[in-house]
PDB file with SEQRES, HELIX, SHEET and CRYST1 records, atoms N, CA, C and O in Angstrom:
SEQRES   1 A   69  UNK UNK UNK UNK UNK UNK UNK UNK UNK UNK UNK UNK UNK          
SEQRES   2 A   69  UNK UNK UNK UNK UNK UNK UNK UNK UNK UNK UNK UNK UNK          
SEQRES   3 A   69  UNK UNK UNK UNK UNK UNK UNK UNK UNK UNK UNK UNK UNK          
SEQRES   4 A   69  UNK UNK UNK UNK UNK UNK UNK UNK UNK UNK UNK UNK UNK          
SEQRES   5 A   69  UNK UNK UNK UNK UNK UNK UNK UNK UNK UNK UNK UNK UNK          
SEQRES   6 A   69  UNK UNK UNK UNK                                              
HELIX    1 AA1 UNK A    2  UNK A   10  1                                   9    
HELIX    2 AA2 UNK A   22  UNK A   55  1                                  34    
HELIX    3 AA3 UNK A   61  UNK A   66  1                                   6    
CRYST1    1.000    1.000    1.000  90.00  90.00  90.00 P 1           1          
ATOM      1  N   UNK A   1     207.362 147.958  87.031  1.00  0.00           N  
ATOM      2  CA  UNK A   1     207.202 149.169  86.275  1.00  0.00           C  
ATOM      3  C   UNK A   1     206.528 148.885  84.937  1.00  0.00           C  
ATOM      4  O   UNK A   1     207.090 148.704  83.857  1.00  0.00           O  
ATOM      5  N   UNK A   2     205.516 148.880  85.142  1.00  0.00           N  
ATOM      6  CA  UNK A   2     204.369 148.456  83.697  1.00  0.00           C  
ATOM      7  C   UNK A   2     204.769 149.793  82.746  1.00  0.00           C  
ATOM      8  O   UNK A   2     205.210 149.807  81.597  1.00  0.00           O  
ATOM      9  N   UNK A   3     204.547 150.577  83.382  1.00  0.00           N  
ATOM     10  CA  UNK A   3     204.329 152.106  82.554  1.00  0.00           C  
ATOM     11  C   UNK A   3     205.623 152.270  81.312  1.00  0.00           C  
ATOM     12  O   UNK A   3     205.381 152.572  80.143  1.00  0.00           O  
ATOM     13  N   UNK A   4     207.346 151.933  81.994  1.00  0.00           N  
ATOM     14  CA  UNK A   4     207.793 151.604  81.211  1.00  0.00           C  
ATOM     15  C   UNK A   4     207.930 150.650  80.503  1.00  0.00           C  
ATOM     16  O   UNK A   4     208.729 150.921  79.607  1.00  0.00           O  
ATOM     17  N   UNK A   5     207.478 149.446  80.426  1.00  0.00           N  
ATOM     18  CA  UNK A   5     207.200 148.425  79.000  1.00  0.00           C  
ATOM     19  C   UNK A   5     206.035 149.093  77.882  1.00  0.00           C  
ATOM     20  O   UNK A   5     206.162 149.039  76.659  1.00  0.00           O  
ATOM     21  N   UNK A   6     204.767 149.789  78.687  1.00  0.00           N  
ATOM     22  CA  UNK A   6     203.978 149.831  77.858  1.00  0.00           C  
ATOM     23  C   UNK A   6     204.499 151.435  76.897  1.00  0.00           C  
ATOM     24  O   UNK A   6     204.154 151.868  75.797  1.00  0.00           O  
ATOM     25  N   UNK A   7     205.262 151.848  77.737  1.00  0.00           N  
ATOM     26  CA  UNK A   7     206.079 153.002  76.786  1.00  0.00           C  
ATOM     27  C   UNK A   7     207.258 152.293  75.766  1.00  0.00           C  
ATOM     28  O   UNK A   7     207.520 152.828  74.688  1.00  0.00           O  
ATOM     29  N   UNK A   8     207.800 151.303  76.115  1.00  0.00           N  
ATOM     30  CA  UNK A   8     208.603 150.859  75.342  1.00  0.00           C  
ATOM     31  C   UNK A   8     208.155 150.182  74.221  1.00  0.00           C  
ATOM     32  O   UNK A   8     208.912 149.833  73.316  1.00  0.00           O  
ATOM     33  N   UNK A   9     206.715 149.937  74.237  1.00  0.00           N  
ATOM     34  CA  UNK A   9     205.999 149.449  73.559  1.00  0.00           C  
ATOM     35  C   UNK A   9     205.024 150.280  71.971  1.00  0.00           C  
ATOM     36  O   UNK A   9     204.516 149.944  70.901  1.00  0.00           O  
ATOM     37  N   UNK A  10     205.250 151.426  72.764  1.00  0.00           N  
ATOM     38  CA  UNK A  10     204.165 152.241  72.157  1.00  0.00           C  
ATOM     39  C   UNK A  10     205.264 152.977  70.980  1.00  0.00           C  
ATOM     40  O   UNK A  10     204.935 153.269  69.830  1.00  0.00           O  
ATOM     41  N   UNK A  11     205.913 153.078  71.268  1.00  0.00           N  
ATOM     42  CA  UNK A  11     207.448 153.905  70.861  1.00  0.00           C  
ATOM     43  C   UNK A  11     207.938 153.218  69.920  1.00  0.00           C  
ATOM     44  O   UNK A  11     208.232 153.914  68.948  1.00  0.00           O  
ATOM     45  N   UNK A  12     208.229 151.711  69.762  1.00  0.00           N  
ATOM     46  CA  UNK A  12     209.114 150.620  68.964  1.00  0.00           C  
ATOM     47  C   UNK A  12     208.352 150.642  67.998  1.00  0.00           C  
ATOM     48  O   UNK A  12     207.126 150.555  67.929  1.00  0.00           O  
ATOM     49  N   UNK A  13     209.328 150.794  67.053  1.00  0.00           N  
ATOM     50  CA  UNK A  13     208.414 150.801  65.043  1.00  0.00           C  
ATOM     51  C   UNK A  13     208.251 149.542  64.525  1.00  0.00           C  
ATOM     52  O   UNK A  13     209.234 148.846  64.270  1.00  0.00           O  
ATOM     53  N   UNK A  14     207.067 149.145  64.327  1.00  0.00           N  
ATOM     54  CA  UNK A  14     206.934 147.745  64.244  1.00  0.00           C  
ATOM     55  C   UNK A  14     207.856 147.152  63.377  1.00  0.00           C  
ATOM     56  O   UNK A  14     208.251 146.067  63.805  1.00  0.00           O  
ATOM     57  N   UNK A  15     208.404 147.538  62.152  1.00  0.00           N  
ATOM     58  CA  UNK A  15     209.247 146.643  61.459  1.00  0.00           C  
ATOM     59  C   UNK A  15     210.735 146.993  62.164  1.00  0.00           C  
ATOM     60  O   UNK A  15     211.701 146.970  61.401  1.00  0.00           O  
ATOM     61  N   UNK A  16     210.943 147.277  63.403  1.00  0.00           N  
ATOM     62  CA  UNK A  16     212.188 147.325  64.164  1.00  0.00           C  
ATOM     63  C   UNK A  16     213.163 148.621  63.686  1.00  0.00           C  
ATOM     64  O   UNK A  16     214.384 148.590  63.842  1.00  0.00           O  
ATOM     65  N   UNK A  17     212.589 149.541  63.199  1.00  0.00           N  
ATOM     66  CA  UNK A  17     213.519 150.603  62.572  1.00  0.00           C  
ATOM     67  C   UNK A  17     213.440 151.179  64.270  1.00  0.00           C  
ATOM     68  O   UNK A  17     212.952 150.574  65.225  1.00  0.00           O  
ATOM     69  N   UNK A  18     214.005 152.355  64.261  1.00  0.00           N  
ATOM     70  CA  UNK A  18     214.742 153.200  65.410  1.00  0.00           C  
ATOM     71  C   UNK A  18     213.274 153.763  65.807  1.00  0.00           C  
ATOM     72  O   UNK A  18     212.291 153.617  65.081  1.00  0.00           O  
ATOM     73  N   UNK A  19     213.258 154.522  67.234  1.00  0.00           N  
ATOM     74  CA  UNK A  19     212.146 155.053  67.546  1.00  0.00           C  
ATOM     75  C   UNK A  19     211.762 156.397  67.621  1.00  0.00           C  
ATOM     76  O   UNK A  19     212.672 157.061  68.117  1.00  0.00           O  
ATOM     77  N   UNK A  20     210.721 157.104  67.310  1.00  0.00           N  
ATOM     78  CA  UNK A  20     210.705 158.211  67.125  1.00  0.00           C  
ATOM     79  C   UNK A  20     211.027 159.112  68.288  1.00  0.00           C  
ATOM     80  O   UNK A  20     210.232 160.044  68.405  1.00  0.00           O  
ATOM     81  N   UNK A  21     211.733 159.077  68.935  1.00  0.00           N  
ATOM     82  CA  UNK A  21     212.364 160.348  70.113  1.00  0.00           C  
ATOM     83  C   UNK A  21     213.867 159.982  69.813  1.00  0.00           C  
ATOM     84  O   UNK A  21     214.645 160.924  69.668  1.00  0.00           O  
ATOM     85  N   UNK A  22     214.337 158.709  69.709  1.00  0.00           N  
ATOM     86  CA  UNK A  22     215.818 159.366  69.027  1.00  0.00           C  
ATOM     87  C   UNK A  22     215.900 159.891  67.617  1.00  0.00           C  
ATOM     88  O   UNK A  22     216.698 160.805  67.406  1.00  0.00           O  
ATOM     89  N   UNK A  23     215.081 159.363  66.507  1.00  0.00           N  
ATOM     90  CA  UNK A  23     215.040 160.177  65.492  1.00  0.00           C  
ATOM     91  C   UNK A  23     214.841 161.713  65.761  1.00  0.00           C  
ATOM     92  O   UNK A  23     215.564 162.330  64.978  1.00  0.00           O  
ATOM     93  N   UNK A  24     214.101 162.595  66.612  1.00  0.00           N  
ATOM     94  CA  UNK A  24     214.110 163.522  66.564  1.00  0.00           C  
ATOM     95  C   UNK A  24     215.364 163.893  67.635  1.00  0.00           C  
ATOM     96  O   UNK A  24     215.948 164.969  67.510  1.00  0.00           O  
ATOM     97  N   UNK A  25     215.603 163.291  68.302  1.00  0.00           N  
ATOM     98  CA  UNK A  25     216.787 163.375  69.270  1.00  0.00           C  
ATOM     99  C   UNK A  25     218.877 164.054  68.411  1.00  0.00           C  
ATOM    100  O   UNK A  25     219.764 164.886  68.602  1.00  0.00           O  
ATOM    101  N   UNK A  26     218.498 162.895  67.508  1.00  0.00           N  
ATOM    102  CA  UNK A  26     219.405 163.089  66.053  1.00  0.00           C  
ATOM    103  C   UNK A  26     219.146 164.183  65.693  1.00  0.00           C  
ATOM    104  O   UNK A  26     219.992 165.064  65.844  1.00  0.00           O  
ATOM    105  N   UNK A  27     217.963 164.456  65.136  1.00  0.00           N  
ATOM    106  CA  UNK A  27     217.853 165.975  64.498  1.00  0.00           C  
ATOM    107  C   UNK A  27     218.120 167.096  65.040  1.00  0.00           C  
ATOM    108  O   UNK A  27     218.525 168.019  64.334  1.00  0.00           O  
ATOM    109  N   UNK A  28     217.962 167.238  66.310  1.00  0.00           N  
ATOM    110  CA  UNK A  28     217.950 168.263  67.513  1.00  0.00           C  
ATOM    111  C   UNK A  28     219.471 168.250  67.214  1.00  0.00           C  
ATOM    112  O   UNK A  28     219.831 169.108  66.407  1.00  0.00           O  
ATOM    113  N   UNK A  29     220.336 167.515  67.665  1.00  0.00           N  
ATOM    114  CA  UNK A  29     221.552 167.020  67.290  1.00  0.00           C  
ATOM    115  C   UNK A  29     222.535 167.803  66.089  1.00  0.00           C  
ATOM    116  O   UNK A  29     223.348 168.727  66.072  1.00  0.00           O  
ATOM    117  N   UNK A  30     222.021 166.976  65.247  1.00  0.00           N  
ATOM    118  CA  UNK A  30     222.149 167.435  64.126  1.00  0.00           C  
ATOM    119  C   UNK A  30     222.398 169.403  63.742  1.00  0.00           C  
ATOM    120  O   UNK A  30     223.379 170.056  63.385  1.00  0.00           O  
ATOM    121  N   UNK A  31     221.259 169.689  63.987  1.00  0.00           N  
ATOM    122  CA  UNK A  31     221.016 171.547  64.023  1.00  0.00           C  
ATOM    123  C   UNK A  31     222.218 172.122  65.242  1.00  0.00           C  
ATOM    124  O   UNK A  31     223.057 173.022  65.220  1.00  0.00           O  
ATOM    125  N   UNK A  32     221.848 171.197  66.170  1.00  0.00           N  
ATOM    126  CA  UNK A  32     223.066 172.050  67.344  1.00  0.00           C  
ATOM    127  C   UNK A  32     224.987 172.195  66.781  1.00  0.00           C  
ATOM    128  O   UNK A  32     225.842 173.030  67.076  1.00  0.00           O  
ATOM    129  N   UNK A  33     225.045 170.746  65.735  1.00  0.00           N  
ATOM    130  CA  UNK A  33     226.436 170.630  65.254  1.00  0.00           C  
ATOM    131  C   UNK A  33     226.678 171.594  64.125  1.00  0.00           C  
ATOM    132  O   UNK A  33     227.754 172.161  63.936  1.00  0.00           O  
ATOM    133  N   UNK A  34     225.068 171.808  63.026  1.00  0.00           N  
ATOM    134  CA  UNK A  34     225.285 172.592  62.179  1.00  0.00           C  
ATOM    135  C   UNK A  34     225.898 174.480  62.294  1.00  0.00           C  
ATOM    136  O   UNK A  34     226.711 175.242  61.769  1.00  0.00           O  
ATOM    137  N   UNK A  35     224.626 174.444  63.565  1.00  0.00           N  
ATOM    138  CA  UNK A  35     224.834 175.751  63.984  1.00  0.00           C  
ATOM    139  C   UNK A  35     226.714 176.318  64.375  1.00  0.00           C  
ATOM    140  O   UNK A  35     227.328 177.341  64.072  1.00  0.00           O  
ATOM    141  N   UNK A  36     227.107 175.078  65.155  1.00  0.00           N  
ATOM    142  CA  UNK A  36     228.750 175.304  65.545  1.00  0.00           C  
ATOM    143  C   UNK A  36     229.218 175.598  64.322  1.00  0.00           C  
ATOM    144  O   UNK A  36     229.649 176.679  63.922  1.00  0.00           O  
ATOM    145  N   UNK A  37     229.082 174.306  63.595  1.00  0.00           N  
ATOM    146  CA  UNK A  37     230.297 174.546  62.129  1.00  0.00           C  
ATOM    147  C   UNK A  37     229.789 176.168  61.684  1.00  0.00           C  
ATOM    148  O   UNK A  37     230.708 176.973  61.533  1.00  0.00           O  
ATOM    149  N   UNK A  38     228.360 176.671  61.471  1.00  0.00           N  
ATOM    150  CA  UNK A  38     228.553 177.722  60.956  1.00  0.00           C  
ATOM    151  C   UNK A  38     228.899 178.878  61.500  1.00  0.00           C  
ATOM    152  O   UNK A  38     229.280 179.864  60.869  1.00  0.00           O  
ATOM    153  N   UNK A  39     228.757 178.778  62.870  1.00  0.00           N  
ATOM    154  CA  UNK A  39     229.114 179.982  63.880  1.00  0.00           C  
ATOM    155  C   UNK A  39     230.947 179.954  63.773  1.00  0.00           C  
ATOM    156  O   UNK A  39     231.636 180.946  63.534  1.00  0.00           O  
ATOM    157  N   UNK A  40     231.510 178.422  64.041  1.00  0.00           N  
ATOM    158  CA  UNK A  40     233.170 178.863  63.767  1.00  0.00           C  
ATOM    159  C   UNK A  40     233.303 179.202  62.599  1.00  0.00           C  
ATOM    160  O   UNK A  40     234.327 179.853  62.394  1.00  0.00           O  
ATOM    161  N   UNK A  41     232.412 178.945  61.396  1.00  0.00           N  
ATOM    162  CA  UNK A  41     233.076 179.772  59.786  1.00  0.00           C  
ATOM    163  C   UNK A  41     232.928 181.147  60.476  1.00  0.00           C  
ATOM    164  O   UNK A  41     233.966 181.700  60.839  1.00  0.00           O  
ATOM    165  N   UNK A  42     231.948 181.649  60.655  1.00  0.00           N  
ATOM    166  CA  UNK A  42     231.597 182.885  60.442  1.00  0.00           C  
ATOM    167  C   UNK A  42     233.102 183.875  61.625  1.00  0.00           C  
ATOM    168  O   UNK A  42     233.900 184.770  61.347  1.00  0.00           O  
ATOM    169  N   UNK A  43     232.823 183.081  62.902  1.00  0.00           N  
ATOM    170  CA  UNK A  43     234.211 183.978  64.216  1.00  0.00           C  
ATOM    171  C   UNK A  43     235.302 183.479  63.039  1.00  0.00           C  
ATOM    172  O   UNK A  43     235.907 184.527  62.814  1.00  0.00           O  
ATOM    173  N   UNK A  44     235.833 182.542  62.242  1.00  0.00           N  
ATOM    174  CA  UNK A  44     236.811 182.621  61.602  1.00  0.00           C  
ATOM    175  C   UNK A  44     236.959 183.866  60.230  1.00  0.00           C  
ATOM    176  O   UNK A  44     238.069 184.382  60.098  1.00  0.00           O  
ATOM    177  N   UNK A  45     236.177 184.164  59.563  1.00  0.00           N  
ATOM    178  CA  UNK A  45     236.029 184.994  58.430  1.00  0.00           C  
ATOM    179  C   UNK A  45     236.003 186.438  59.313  1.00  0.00           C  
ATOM    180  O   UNK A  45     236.476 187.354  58.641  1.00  0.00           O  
ATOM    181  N   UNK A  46     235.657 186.764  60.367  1.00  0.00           N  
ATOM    182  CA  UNK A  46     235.761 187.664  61.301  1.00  0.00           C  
ATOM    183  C   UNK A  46     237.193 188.220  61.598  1.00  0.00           C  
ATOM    184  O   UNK A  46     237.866 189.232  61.397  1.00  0.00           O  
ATOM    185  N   UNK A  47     237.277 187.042  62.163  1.00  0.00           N  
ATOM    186  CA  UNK A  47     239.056 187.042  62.770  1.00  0.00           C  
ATOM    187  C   UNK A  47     240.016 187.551  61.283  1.00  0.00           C  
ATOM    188  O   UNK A  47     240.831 188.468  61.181  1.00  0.00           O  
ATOM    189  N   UNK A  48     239.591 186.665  60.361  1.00  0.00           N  
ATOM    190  CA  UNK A  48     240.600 187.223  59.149  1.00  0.00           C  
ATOM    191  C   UNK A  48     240.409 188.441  58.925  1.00  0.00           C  
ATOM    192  O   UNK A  48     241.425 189.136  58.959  1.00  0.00           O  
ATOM    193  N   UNK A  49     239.026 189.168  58.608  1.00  0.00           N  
ATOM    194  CA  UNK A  49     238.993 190.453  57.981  1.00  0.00           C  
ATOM    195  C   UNK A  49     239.545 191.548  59.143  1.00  0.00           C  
ATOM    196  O   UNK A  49     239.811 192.740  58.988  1.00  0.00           O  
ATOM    197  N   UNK A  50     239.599 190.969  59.995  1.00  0.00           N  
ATOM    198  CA  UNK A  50     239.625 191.883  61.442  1.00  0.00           C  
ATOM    199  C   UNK A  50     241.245 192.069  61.414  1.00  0.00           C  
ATOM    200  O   UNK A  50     241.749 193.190  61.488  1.00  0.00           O  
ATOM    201  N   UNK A  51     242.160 190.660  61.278  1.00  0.00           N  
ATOM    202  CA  UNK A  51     243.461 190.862  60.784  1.00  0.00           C  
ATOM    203  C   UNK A  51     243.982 191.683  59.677  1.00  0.00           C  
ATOM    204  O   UNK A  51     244.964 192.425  59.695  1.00  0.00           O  
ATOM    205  N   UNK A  52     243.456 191.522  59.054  1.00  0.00           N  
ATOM    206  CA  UNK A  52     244.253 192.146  57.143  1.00  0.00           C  
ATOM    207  C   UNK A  52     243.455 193.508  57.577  1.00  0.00           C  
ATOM    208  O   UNK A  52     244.334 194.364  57.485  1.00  0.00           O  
ATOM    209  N   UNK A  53     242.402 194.083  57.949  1.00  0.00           N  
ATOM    210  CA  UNK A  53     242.268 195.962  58.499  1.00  0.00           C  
ATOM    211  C   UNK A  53     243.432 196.250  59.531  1.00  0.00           C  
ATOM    212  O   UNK A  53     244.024 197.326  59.443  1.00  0.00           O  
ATOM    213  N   UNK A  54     243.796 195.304  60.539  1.00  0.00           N  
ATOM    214  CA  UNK A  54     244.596 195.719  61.460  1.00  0.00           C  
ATOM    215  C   UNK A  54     246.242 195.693  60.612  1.00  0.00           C  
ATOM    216  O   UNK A  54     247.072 196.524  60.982  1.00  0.00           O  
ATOM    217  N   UNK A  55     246.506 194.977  59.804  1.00  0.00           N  
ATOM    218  CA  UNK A  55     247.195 194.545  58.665  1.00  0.00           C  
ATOM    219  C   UNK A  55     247.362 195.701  58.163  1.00  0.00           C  
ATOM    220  O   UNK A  55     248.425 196.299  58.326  1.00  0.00           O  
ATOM    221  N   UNK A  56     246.188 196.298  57.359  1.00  0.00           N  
ATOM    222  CA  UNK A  56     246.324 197.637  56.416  1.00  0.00           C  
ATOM    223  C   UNK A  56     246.300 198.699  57.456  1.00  0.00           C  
ATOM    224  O   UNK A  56     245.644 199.704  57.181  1.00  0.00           O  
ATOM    225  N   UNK A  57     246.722 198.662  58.256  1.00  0.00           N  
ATOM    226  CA  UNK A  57     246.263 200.347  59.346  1.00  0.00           C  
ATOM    227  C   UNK A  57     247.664 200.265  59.835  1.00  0.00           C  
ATOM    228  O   UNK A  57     248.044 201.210  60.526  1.00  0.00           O  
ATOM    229  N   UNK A  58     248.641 199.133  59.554  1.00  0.00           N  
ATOM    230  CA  UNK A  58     249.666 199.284  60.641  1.00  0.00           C  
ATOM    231  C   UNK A  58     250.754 200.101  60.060  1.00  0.00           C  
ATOM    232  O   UNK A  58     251.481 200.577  60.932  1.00  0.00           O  
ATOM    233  N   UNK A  59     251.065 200.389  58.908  1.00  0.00           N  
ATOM    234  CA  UNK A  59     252.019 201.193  58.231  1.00  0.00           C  
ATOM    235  C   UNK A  59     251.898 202.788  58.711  1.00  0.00           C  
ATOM    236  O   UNK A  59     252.761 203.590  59.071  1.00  0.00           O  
ATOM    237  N   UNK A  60     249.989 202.932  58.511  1.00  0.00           N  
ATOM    238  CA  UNK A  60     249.619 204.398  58.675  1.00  0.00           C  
ATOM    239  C   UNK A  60     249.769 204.882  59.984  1.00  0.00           C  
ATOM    240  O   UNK A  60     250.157 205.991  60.351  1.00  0.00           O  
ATOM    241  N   UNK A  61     249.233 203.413  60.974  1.00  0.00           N  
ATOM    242  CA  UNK A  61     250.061 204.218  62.694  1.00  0.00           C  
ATOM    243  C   UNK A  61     251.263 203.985  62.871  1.00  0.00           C  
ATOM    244  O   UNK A  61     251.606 204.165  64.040  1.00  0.00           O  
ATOM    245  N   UNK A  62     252.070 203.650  62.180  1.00  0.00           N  
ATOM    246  CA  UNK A  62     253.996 203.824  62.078  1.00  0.00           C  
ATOM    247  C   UNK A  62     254.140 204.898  61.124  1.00  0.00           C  
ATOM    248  O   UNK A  62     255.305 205.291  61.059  1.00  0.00           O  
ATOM    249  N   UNK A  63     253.447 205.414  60.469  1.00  0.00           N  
ATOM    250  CA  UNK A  63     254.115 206.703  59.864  1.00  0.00           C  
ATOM    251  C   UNK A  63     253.786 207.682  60.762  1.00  0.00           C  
ATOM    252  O   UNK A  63     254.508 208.672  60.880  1.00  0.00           O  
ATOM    253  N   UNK A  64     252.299 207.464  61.732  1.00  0.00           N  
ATOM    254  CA  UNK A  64     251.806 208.668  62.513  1.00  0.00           C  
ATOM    255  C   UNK A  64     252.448 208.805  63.395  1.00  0.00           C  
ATOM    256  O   UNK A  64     252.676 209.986  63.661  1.00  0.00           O  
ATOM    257  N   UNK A  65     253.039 207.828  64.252  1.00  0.00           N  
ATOM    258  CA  UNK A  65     254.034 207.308  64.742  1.00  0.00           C  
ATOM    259  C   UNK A  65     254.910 208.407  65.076  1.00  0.00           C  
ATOM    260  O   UNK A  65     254.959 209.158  66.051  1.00  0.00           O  
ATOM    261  N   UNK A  66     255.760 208.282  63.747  1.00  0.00           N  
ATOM    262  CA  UNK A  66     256.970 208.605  63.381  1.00  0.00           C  
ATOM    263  C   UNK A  66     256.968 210.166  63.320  1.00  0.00           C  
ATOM    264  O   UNK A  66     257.936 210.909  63.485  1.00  0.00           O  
ATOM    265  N   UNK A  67     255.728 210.489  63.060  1.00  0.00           N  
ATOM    266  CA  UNK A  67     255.735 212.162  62.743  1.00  0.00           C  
ATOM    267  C   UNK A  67     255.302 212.784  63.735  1.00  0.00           C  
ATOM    268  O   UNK A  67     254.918 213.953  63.737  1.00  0.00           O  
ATOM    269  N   UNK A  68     255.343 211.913  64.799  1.00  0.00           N  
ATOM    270  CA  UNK A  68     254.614 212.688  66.174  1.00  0.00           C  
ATOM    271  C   UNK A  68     255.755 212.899  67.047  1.00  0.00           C  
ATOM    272  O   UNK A  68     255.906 213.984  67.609  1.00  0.00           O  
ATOM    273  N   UNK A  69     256.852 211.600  67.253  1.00  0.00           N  
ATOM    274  CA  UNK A  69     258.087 212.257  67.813  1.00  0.00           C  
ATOM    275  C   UNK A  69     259.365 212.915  67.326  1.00  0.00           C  
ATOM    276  O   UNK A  69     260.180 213.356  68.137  1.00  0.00           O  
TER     277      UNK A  69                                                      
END                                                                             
């Protein structure tokens, strides 16, 4: 398999640093982990405000509640 040496070849950074498809491999990476952390802030700040309205509404459907039977 020539094709892969001469790819392994073409790819390797001459002073031996990492090669450019896992560097971008990392980055790809990288954005997919960022995106999570900010998608669970955001379903979490959701979930809270969604609690404390259901929070503030629950007195007013126990008084409506109460005046209906």
């Amino acid at each position: 398999m020539p094709t892969n040496k001469v790819a392994a070849q073409v790819l390797a950074h001459p002073n031996g640093q990492r090669c450019e498809l896992t560097q971008i491999h990392n980055h790809i990476l990288l954005h997919a982990v960022r995106f999570g952390k900010f998608f669970c802030k955001t379903c979490a700040v959701m979930l809270a405000l969604l609690g404390l309205a259901a929070m503030a509404a629950l007195p007013t459907a126990t008084a409506l509640a109460r005046q209906i039977c």
